[in-house]
N, C-alpha and C positions, 0 to 999 in steps of 0.2 A: 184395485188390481186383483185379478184374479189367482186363487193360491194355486199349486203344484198338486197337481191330480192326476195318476195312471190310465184317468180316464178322458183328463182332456186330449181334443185333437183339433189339426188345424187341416181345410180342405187345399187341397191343391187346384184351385179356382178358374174354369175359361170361360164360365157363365153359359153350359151347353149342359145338357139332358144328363151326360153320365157323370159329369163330377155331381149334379146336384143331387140324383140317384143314389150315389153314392156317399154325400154327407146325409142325406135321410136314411140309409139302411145304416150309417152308424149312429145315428139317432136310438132309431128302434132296437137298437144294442144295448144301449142302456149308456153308450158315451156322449162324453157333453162338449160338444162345437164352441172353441173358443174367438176364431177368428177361417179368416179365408186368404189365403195367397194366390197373387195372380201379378205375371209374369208378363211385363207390355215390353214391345220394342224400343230399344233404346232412342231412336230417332224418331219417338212417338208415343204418345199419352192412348196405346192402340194395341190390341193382342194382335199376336200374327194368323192366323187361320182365320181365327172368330171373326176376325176385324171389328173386335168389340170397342170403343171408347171407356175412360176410367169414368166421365160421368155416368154412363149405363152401368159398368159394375158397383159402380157404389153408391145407385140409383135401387140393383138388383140386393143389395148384404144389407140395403135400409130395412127392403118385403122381408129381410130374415130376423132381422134386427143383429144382423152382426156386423162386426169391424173388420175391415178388409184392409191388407198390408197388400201394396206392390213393390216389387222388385223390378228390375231391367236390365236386360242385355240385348247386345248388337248379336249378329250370325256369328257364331263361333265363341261365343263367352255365355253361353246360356248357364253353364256348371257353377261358373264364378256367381253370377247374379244372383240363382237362385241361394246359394251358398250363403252369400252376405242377406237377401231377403229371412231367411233364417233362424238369422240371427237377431234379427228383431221379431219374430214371433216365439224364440227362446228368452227373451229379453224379456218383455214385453207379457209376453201370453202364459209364460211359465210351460208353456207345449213344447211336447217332445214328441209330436207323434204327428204323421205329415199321410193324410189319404187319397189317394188317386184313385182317378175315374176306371181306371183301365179293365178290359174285358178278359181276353186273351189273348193278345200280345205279350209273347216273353219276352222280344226284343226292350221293348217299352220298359218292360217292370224289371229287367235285368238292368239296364241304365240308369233307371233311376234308384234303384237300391246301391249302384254303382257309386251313384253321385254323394246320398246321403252316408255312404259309408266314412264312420270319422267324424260325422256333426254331431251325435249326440242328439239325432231327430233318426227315431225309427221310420222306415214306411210300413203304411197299411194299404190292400187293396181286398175294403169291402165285396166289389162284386167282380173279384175274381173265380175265374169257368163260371161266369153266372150264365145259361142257353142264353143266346142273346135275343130268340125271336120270343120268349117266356120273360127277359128284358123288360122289351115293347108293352106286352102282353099288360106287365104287372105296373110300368109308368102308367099304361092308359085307364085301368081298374084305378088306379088310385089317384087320380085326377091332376097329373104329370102336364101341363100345358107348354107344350115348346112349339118356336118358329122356327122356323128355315132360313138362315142368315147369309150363309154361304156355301157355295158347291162348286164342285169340281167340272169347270166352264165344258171340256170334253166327254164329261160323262152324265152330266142333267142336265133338262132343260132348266133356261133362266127362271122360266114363268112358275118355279117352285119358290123360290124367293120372297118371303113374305108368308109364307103359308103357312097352317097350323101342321104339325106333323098328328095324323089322323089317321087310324086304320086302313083306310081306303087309298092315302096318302101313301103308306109302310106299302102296300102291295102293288102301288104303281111302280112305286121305286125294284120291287123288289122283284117285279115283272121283267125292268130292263138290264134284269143281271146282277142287280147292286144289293149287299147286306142291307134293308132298313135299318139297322140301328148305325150305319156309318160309320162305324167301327175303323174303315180301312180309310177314313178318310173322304171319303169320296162328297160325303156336305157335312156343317155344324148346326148347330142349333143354339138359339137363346130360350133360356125359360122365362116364359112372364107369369108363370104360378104354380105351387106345387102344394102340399100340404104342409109344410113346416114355413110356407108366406102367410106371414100376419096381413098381406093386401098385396093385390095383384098388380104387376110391374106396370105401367102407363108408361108406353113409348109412342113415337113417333118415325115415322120409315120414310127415306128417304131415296137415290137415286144410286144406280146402282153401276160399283167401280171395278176395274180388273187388278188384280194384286198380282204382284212377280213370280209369283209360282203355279200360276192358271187356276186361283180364284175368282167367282164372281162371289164382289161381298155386296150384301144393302146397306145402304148407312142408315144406322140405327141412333136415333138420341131419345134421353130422357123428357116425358113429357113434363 
């Protein structure tokens, strides 16, 4: 079991570009990644945006070699979940220290510091005001490999779906208005490699479904 370290921290997990981003820039800090939290629908072994599966993420914490805790909540009990999830990487991980992907959204980082206030879990947010097009810039120099899993059915085409996010990629997108790093939401992404993967994700892509909030996800499984 691992001891109590000021340096341990746990990621706050959706299996997309900016939390992984962001447990590597705390890597290169010199803190030590004890585990990853990831937060699936209560009526489903499945993130909501991502519309990731629990076997892909913990198909994806194998490439890191880390252990992944999930938690669950229905709409409207997300505070609770994450709450109790917690508690078991206090338990468990001896971590006190919880890092989000987030860019700059204050709404975002003011919530959730909201949330954790009173657990005994600090937040951290690595690549806060990081530029977010210098982001891009610094995932693709350092050999950041993400898909396109899901996007926002009104504002991309489907036919990005599956795609590597690529340069060329960032400036289509960002031709038709939309931040490439999708920041606002607007698609996700799955990483299937980054530099802190001991071996590169093996999925499998599947058919692609509308989620209740004007998603289009790909179904993604472990190969």
């Amino acid at each position: 079991m691992p001891t109590t370290s000021e340096n341990n921290f746990c990621t706050s997990w959706s299996g997309g570009k900016d939390a992984c981003f962001a447990l590597w820039q705390s890597i290169q800090k010199g803190f030590t990644p004890t585990c990853l939290l990831t937060m699936l629908k209560d009526d489903k072994d499945q993130t909501s945006a991502h519309g990731l599966t629990r076997e892909v993420l913990e198909a994806q914490a194998a490439c890191m070699q880390l252990p992944i805790i999930f938690g669950k909540a229905s709409v409207g009990e997300y505070e609770a979940g994450l709450k109790a999830a917690l508690q078991d990487v206090q338990k468990t991980f001896k971590t006190f220290q919880l890092a989000f992907g987030d860019i700059d959204l204050q709404a975002h980082r003011d919530w959730y510091e909201k949330i954790l206030t009173g657990t005994g879990v600090s937040p951290a947010f690595p690549l806060w005001h990081y530029d977010r097009q210098q982001l891009l810039e610094d995932m693709f120099a350092n050999g950041f490999e993400t898909m396109i899993v899901s996007l926002k059915a009104d504002k991309l085409d489907r036919n990005l779906l599956g795609k590597v996010l690529t340069p060329d990629i960032a400036d289509t997108i960002q031709k038709q208005g939309i931040c490439p790093t999708g920041e606002d939401g607007e698609f996700h992404t799955l990483v299937v490699n980054a530099p802190h993967f001991y071996q590169r994700l093996d999925i499998e892509t599947g058919e692609v479904i509308e989620d209740e909030w004007g998603y289009s996800q790909l179904t993604i499984s472990a190969a």
